[in-house]
C-alpha positions as CSV (number, residue, x, y, z in Angstrom):
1,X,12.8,-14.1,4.7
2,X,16.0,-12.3,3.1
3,X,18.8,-13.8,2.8
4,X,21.7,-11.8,2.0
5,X,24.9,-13.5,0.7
6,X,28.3,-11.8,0.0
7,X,30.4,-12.1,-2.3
8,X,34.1,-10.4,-3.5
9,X,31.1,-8.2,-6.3
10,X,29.3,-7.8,-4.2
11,X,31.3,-6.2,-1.9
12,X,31.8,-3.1,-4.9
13,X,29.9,0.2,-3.9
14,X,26.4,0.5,-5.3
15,X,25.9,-3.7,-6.1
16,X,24.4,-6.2,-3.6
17,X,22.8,-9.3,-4.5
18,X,20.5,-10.6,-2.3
19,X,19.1,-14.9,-3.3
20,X,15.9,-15.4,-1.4
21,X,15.1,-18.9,-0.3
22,X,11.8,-20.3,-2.5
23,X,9.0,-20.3,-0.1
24,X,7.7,-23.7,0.7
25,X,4.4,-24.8,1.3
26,X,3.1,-26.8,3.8
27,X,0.1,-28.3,2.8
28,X,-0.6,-31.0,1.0
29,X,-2.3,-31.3,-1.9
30,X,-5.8,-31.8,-2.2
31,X,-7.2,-35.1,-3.5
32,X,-11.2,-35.9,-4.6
33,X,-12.6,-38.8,-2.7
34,X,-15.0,-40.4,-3.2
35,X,-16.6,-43.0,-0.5
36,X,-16.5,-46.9,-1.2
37,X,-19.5,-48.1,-0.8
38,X,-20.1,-52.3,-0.4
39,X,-23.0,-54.4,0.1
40,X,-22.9,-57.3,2.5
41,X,-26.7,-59.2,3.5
42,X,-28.4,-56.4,2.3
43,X,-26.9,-53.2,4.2
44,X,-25.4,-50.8,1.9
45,X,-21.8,-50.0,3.7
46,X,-20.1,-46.5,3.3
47,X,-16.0,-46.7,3.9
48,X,-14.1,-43.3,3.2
49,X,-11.1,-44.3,1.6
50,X,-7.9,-44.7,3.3
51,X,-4.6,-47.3,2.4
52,X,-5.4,-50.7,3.4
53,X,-7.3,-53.7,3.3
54,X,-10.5,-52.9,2.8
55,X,-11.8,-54.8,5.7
56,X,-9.4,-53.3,8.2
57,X,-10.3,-49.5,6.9
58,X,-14.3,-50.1,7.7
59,X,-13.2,-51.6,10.9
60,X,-11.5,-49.1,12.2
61,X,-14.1,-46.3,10.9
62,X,-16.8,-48.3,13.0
63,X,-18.5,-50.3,9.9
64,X,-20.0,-53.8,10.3
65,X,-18.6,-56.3,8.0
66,X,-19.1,-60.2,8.6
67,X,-16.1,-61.8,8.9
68,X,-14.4,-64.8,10.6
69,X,-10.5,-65.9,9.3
70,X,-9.2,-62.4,7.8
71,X,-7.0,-65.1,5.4
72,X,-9.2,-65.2,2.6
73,X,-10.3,-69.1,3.0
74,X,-13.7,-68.8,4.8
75,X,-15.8,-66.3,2.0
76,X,-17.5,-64.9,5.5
77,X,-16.3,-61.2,4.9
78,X,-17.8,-61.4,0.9
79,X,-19.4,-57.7,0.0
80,X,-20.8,-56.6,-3.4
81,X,-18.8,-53.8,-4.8
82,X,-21.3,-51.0,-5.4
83,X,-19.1,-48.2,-6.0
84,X,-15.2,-48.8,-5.0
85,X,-12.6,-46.3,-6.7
86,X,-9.2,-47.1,-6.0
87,X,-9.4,-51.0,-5.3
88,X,-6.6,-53.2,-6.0
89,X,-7.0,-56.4,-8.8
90,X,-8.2,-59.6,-7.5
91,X,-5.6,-61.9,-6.1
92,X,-5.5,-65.5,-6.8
93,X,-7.3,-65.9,-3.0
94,X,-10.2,-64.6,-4.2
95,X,-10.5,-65.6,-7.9
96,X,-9.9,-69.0,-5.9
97,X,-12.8,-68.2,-3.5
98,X,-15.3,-66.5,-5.6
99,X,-14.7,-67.9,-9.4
100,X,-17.4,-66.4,-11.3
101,X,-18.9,-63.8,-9.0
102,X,-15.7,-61.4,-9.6
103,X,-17.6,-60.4,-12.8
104,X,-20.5,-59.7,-10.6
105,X,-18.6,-56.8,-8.3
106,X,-18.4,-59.1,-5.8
107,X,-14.7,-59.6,-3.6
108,X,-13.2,-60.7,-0.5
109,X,-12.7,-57.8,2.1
110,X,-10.3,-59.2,4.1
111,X,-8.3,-59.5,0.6
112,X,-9.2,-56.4,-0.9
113,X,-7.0,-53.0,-0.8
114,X,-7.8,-49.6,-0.7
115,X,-5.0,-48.4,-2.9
């Protein structure tokens, strides 16, 4: 759309500026994702990633993960990492829970963030 502004020059015979707004554009830009995907007693677990805990996001997207306390003191909601772009760091609650088996891909969904 034209927007035409006046000024005293402008106002001279034979000159007109005209400023035109920038156009904006309204979507959003595209991002690559790629699934999380966890192991918990065997069943490989897809979660598409969304901001979160991890156990909350394949809750809500109708996934079946054990778990019992959601506070990180019970180990019940424990899944093997298989492939999991864009988690957070351990937090002390799990390094706590799990000691060695961090090395091993394994965390703590209730703990875990989707980032």
């Amino acid at each position: 759309m034209n927007t035409r502004v006046f000024t005293v020059g402008s106002l001279i015979p034979g000159r007109m500026i005209v400023k035109q707004k920038p156009e904006v554009q309204n979507e959003p830009p595209k991002i690559k994702t790629e699934k999380i995907i966890v192991e918990q007693n065997s069943n490989n677990i897809e979660i598409k990633p969304v901001k979160g805990k991890l156990l909350d996001v394949a809750l809500n997207q109708g996934k079946q993960i054990n778990f019992k306390c959601r506070k990180g003191t019970c180990g019940q909601c424990t899944v093997k990492v298989i492939k999991g772009p864009g988690l957070s760091a351990p937090n002390w609650l799990e390094k706590k829970k799990l000691k060695n088996e961090i090395t091993n891909g394994y965390r703590l969904a209730c703990q875990a963030e989707i980032i």
